[in-house]
Phi, psi and omega in degrees: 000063206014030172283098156278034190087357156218161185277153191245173248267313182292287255258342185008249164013282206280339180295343178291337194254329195204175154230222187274154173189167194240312176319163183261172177257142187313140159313127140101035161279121183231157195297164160316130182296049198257145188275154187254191182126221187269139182256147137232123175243166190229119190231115191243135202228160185224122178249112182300343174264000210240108171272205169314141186107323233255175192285336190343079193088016156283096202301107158285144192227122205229138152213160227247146146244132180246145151222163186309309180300312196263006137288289162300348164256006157253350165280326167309315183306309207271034148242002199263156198256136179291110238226099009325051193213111169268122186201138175260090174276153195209142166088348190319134199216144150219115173203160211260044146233341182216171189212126183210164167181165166252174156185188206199104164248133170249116166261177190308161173077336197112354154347100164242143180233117186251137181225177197229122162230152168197122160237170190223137173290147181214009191177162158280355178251011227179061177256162152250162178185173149215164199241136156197135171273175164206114170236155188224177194130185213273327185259010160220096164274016174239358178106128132194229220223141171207132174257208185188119165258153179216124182251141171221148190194126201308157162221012207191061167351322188265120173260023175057268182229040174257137186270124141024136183031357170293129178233160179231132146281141194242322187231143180346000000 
C-alpha cells in the first residue's frame, strides 16, 4: 500500500480499501458506493514497536481526490506485484455498507506480514474502519502488530488543484 507497514501520504483514502497485494482485482469489484471528489482522512496508528517517544497514537491527516477510474487504477497498482514482495488478498467482502479483506506478504530477508482491513460506509460522504498487521521475521523475533483506526469524510465534489489519485498531507 505503497503501505511500508504504515499508511503512507498517496494511500490516505485507500488504506480504508486495500494493502500491498499481488492479486489481480477480483471481476465485477466496483468502486464503492462513495460520492466521489475531494476526501479527507484521518488516520491513527498503534504499535507494540513504538514506545515512549514513538508515532504511537499519533494522528495523520491526508486528502485524496477520488474519481471511479483513479479508484481503480490504484487498487490495481496496490495488488500488481511488488517488489521484493509475494502477497496475497483473501476474503475480499464488499457491499454497501462495509469492504473488508485479508491478505498475507512475505518480503525479502524473511519477513512475513499478515493484515487485516475493514470499513464500514456509514454515508455516501462518511466512513470509519480499521486496519491491523502483524509482522514476524528476523527483524522482529518477537513479532509485531500495528493497528490504524481511520475516519474518513468527504469534503468536495471539486477536488481543487489535487489530480484524480493524488493525496496530500495536511496534519502532521
Amino acid at each position: 500500500m505503497k503501505l511500508r507497514f504504515a499508511p503512507s501520504a498517496s494511500l490516505s483514502l485507500l488504506l480504508t480499501f486495500a494493502a500491498v497485494a499481488a492479486a489481480q482485482v477480483p471481476a465485477g469489484i466496483t468502486p464503492p458506493p462513495i460520492r466521489m471528489g475531494l476526501w479527507e482522512a484521518a488516520v491513527t496508528i498503534q504499535s507494540s514497536a513504538m514506545g515512549p517517544g514513538g508515532a504511537a497514537g499519533r494522528t495523520s491527516v491526508h486528502r485524496s481526490c477520488m474519481t471511479p477510474d483513479s479508484w481503480k487504477e490504484t487498487m490495481q497498482k496496490m495488488q500488481s506485484r511488488q517488489p521484493n514482495a509475494e502477497c496475497t488478498t483473501s476474503n475480499l467482502q464488499q457491499d454497501s455498507h462495509r469492504v473488508s479483506f485479508d491478505g498475507q506478504c512475505t518480503v525479502e530477508q524473511g519477513m512475513s506480514v499478515t493484515y487485516h482491513v475493514e470499513m464500514f460506509l456509514d454515508s455516501d460522504t462518511a466512513m470509519h474502519g480499521t486496519s491491523m498487521a502483524k509482522m514476524s521475521g528476523p527483524m522482529f523475533p518477537q513479532g509485531m502488530q500495528i493497528s490504524s483506526a481511520i475516519s474518513s469524510k468527504h469534503i468536495s465534489d471539486d477536488c481543487g488543484d489535487l489530480k484524480p489519485g493524488e493525496s496530500r498531507l495536511v496534519h502532521p
